[in-house]
N, CA, C and O atoms as a GROMACS GRO file, in nm:
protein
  408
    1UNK      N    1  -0.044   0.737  -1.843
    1UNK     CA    2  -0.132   0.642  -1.779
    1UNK      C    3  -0.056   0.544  -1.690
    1UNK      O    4  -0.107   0.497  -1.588
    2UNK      N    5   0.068   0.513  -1.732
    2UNK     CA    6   0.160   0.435  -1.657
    2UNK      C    7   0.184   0.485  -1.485
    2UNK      O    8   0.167   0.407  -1.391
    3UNK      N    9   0.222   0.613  -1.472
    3UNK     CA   10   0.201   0.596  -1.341
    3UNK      C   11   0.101   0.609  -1.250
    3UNK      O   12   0.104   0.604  -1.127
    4UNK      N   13  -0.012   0.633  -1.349
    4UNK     CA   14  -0.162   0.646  -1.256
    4UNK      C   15  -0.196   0.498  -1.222
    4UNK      O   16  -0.249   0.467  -1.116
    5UNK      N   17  -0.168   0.420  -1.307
    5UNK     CA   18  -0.165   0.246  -1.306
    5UNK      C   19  -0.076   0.235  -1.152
    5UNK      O   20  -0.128   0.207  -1.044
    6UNK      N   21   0.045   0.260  -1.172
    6UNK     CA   22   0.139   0.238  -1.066
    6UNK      C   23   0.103   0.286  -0.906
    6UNK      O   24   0.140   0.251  -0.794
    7UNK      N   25   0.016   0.380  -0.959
    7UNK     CA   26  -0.012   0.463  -0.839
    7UNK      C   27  -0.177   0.415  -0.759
    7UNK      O   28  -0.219   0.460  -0.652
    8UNK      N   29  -0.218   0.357  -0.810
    8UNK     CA   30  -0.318   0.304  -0.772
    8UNK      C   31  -0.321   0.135  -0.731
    8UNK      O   32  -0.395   0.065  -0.662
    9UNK      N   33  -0.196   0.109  -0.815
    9UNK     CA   34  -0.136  -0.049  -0.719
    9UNK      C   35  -0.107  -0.004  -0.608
    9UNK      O   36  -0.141  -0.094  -0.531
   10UNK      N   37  -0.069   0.074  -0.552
   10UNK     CA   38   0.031   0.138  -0.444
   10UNK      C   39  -0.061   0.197  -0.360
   10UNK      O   40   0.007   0.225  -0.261
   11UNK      N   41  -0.162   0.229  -0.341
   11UNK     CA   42  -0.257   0.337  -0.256
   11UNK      C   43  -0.366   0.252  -0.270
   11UNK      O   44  -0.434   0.243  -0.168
   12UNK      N   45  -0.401   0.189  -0.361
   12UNK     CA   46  -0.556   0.138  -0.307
   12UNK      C   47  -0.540  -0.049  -0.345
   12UNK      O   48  -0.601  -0.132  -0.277
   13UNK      N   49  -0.447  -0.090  -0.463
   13UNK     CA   50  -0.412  -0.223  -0.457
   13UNK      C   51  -0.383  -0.318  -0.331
   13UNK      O   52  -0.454  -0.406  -0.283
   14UNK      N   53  -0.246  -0.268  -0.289
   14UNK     CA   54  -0.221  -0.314  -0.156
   14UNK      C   55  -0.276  -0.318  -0.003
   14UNK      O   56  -0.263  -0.407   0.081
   15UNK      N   57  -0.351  -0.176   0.007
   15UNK     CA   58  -0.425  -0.170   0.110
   15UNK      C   59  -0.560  -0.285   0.103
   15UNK      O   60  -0.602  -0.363   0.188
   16UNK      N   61  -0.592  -0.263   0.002
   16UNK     CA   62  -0.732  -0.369  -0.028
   16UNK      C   63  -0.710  -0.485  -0.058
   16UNK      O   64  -0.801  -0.558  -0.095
   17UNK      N   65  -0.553  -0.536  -0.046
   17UNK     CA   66  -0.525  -0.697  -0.055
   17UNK      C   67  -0.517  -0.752   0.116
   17UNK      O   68  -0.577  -0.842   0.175
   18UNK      N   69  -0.410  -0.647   0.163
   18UNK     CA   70  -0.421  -0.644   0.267
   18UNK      C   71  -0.532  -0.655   0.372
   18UNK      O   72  -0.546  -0.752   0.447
   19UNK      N   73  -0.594  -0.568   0.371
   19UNK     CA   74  -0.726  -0.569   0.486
   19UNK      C   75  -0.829  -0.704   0.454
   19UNK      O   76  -0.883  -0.773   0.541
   20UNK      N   77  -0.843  -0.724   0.267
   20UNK     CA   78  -0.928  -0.817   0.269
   20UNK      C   79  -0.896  -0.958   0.324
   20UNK      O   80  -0.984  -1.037   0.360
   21UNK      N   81  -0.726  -0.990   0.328
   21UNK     CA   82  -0.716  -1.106   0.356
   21UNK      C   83  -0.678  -1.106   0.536
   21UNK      O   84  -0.666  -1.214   0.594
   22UNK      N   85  -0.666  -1.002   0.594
   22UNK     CA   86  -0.670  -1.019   0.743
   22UNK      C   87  -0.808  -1.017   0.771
   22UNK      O   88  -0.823  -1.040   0.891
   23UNK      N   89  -0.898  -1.002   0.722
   23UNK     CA   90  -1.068  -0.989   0.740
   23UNK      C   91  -1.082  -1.126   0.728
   23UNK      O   92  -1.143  -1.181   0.820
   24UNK      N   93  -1.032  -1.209   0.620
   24UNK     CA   94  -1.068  -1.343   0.575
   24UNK      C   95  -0.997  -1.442   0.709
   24UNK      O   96  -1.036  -1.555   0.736
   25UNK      N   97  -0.894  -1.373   0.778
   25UNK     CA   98  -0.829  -1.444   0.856
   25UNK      C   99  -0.935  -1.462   0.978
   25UNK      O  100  -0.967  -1.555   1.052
   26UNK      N  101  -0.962  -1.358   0.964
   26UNK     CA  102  -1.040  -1.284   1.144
   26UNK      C  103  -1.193  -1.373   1.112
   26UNK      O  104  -1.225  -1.462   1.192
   27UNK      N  105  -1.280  -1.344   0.993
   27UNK     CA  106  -1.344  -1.429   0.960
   27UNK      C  107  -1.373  -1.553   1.015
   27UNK      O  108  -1.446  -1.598   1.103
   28UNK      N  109  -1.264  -1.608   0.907
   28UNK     CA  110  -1.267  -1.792   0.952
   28UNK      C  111  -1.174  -1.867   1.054
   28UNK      O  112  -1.137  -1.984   1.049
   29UNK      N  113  -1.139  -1.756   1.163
   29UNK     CA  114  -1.074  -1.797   1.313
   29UNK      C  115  -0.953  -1.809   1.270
   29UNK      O  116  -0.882  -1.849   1.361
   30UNK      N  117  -0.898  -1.794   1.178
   30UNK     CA  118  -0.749  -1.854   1.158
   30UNK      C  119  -0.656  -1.748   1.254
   30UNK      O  120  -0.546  -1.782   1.298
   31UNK      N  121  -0.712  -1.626   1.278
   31UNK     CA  122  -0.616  -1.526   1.356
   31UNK      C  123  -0.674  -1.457   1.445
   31UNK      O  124  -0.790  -1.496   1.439
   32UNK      N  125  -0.666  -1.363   1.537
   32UNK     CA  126  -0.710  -1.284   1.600
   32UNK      C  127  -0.686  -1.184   1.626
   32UNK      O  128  -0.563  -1.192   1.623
   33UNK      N  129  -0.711  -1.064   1.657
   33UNK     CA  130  -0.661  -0.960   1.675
   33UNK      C  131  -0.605  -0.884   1.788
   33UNK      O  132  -0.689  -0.845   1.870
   34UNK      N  133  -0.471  -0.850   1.812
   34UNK     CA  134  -0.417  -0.844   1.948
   34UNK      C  135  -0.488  -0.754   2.033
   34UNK      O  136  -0.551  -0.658   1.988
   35UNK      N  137  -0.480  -0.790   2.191
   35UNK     CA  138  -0.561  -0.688   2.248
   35UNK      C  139  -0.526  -0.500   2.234
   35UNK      O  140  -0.421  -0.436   2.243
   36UNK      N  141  -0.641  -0.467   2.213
   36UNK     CA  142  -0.635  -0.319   2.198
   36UNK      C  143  -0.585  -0.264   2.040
   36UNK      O  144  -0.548  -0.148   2.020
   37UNK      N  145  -0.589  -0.342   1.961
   37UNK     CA  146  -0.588  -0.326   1.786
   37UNK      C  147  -0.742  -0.347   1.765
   37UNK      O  148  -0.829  -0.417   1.817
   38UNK      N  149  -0.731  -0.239   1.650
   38UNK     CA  150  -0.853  -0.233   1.616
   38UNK      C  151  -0.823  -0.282   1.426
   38UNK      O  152  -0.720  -0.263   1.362
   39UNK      N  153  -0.982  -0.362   1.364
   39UNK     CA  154  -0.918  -0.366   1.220
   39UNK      C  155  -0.885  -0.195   1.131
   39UNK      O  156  -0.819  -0.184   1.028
   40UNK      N  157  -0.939  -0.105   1.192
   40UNK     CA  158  -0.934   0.081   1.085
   40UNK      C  159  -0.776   0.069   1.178
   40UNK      O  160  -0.734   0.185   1.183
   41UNK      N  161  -0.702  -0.001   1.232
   41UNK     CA  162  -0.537   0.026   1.251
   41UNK      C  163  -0.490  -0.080   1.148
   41UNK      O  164  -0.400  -0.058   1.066
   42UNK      N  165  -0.556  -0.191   1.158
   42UNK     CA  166  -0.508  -0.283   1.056
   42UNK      C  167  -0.514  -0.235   0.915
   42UNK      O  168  -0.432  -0.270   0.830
   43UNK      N  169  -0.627  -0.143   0.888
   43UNK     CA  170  -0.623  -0.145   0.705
   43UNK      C  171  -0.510   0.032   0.780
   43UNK      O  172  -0.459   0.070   0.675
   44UNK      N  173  -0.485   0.082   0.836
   44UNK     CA  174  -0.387   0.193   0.844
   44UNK      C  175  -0.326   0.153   0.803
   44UNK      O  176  -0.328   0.175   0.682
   45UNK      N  177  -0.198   0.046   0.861
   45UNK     CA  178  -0.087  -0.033   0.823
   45UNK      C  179  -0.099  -0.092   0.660
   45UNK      O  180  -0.007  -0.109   0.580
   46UNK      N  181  -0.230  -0.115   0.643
   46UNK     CA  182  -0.215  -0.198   0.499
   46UNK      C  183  -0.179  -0.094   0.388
   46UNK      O  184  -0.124  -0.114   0.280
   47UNK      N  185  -0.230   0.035   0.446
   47UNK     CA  186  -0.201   0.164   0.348
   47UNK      C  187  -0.068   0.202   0.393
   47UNK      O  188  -0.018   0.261   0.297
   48UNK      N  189   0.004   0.199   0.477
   48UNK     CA  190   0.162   0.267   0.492
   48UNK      C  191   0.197   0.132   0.394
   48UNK      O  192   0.276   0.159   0.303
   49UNK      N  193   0.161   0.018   0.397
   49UNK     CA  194   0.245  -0.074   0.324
   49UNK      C  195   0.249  -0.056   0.189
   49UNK      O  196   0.293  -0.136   0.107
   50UNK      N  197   0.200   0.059   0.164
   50UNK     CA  198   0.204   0.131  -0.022
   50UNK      C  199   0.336   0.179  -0.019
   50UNK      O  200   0.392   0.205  -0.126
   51UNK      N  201   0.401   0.194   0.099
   51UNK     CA  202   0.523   0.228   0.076
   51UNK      C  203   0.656   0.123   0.003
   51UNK      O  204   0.722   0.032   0.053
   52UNK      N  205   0.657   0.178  -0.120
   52UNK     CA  206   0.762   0.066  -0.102
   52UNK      C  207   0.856   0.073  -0.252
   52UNK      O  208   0.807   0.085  -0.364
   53UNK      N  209   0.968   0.064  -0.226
   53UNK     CA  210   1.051   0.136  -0.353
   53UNK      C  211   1.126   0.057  -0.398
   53UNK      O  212   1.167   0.082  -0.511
   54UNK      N  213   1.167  -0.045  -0.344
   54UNK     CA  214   1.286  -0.165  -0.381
   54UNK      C  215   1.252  -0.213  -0.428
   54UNK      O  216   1.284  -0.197  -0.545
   55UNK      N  217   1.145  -0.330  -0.397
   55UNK     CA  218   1.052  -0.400  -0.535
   55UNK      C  219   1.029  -0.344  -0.601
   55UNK      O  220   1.095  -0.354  -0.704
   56UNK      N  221   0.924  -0.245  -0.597
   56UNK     CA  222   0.823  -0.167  -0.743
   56UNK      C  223   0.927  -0.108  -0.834
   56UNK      O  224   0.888  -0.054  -0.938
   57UNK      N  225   1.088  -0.114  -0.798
   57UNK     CA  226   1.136  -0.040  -0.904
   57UNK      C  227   1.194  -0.186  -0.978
   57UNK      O  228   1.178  -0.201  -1.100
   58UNK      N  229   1.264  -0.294  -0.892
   58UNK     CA  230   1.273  -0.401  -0.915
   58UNK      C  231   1.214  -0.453  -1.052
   58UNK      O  232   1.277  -0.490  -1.151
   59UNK      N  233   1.104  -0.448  -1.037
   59UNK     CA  234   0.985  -0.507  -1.106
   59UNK      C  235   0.912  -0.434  -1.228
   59UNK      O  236   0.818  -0.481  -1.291
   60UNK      N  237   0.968  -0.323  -1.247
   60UNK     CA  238   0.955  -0.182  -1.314
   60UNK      C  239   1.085  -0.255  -1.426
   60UNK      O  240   1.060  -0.304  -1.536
   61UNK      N  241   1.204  -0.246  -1.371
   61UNK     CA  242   1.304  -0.286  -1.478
   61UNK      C  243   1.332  -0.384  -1.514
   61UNK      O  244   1.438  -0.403  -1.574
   62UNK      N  245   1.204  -0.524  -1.473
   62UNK     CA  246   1.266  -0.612  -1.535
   62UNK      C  247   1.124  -0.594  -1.631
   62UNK      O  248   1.138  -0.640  -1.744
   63UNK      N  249   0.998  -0.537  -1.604
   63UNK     CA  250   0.919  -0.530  -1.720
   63UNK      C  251   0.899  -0.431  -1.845
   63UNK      O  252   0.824  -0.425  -1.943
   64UNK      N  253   1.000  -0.358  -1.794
   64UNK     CA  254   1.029  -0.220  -1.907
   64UNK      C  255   1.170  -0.239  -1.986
   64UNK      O  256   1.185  -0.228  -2.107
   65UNK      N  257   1.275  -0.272  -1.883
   65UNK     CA  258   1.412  -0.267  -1.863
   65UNK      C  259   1.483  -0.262  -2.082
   65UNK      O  260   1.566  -0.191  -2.140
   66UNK      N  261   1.404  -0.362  -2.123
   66UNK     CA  262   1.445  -0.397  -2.270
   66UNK      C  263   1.349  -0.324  -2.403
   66UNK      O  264   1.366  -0.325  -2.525
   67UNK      N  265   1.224  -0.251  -2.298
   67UNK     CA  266   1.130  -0.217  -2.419
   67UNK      C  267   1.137  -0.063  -2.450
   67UNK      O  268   1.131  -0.025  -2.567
   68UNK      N  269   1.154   0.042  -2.330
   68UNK     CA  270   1.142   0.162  -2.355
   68UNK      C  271   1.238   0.196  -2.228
   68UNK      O  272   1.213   0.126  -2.130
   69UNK      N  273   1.345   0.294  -2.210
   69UNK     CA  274   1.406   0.351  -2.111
   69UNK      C  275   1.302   0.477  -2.067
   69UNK      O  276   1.299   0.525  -1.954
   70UNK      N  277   1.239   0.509  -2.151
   70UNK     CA  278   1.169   0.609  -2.104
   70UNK      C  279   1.002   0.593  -1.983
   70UNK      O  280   0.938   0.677  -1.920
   71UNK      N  281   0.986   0.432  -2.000
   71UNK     CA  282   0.870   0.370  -1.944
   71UNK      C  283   0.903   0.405  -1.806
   71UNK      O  284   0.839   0.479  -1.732
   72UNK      N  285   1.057   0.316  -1.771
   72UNK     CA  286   1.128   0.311  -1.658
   72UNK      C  287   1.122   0.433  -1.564
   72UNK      O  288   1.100   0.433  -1.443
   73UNK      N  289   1.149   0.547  -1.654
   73UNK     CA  290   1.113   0.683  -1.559
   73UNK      C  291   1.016   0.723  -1.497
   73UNK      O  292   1.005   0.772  -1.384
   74UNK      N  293   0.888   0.679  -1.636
   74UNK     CA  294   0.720   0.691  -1.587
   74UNK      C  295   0.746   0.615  -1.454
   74UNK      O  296   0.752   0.667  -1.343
   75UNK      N  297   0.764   0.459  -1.489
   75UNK     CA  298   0.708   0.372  -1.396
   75UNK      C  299   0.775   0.438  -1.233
   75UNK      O  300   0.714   0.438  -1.126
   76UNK      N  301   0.911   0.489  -1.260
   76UNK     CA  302   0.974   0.593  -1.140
   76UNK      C  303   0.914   0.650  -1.062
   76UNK      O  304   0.909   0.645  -0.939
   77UNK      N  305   0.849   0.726  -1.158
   77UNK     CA  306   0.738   0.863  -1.086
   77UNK      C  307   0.632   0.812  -1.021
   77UNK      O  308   0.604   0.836  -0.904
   78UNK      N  309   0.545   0.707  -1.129
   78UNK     CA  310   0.446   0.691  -0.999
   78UNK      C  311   0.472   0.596  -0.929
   78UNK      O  312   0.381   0.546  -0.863
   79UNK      N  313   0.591   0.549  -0.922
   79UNK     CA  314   0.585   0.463  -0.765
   79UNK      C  315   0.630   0.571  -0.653
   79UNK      O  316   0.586   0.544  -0.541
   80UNK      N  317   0.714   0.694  -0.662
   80UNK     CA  318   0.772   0.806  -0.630
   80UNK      C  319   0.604   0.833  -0.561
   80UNK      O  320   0.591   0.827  -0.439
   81UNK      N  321   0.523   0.852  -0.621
   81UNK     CA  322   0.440   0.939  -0.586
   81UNK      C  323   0.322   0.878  -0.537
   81UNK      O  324   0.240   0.945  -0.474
   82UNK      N  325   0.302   0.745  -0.562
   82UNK     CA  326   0.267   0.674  -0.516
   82UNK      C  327   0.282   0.606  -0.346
   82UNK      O  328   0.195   0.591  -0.260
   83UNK      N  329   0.404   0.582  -0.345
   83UNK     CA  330   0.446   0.547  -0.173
   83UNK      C  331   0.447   0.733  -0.105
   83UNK      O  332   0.434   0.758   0.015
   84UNK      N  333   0.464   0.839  -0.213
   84UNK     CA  334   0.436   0.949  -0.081
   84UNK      C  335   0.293   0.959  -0.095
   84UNK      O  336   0.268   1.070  -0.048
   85UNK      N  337   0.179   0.904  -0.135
   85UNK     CA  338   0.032   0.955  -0.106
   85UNK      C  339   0.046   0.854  -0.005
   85UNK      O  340   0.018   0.894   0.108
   86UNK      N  341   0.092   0.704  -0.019
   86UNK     CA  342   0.058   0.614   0.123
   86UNK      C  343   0.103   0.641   0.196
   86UNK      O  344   0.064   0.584   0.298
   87UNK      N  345   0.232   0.757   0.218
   87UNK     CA  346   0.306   0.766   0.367
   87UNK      C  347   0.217   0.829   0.428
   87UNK      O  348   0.189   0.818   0.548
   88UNK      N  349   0.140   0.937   0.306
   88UNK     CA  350   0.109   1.067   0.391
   88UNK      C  351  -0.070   1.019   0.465
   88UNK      O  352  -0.129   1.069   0.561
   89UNK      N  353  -0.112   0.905   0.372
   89UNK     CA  354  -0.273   0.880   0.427
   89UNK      C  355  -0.222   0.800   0.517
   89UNK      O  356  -0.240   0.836   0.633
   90UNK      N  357  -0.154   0.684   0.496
   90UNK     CA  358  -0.167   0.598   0.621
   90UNK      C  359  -0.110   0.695   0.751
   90UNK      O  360  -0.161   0.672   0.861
   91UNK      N  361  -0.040   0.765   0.744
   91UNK     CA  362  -0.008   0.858   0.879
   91UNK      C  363  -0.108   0.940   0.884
   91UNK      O  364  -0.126   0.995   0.992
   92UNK      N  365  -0.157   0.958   0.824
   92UNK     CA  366  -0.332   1.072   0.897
   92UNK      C  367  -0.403   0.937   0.929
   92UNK      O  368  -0.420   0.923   1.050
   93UNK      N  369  -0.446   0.839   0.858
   93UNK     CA  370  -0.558   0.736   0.882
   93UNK      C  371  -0.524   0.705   1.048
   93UNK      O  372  -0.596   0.723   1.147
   94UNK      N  373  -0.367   0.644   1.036
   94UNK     CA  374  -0.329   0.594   1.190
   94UNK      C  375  -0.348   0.651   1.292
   94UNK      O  376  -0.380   0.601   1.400
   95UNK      N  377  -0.327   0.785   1.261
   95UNK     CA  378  -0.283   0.891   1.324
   95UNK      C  379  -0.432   0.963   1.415
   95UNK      O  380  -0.417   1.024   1.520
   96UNK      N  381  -0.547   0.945   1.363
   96UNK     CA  382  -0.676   0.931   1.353
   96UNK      C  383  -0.706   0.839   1.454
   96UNK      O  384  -0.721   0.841   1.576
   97UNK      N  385  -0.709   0.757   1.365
   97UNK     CA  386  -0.743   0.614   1.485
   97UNK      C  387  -0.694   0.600   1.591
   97UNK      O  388  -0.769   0.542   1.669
   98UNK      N  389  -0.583   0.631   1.637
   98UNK     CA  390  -0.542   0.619   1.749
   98UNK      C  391  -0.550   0.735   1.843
   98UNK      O  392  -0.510   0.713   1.957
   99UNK      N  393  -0.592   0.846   1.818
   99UNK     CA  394  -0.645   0.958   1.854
   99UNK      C  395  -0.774   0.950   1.906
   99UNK      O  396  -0.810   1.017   2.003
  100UNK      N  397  -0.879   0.835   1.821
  100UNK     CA  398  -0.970   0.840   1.830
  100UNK      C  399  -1.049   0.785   1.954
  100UNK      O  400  -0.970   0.716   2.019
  101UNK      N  401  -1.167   0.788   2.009
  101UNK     CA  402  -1.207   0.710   2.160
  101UNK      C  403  -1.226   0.592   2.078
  101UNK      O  404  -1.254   0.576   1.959
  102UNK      N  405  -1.199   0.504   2.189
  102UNK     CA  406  -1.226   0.330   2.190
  102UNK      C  407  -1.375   0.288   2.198
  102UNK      O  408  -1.405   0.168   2.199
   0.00000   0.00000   0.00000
């Protein structure tokens, strides 16, 4: 269950922290969006940002590091497998969108 946990911080956690708080930005004027960005490029990017291995392992061994060596591996895998489902959607999502007519 540990890396389905991990793996769903990573693919749908971050993307949906992401987009909701550039929405909240765009929202209440605090930001704008550069010319010729669209927000389906903005939540793209929020999903490549599932990529990510330095922290999540970081953060993996300081919350496992003393309780189970064997957690550490789980927690391995699904961040492993986790940042490759976000490489591989956010590069079709982007990849899409920018393909797509304006």
């Amino acid at each position: 269950m540990l890396p389905l946990g991990i793996i769903a911080g990573l693919l749908i956690g971050k993307p949906l922290g992401i987009s909701l708080f550039c929405w909240l930005a765009l929202r209440f004027k605090l930001a704008h969006l550069p010319q010729g960005t669209t927000y389906q490029q903005i939540m793209a990017v929020g999903i490549l940002c599932g990529i990510g291995f330095t922290m999540s392992i970081f953060i993996a061994s300081l919350a496992f590091g003393n309780v189970d060596p064997e957690l550490i591996n789980w927690a391995k895998l699904g961040i492993l497998i986790g940042s490759l489902l976000s490489a591989v959607v956010g590069y079709s999502w982007l990849r899409a969108r920018l393909n797509a007519p304006a």
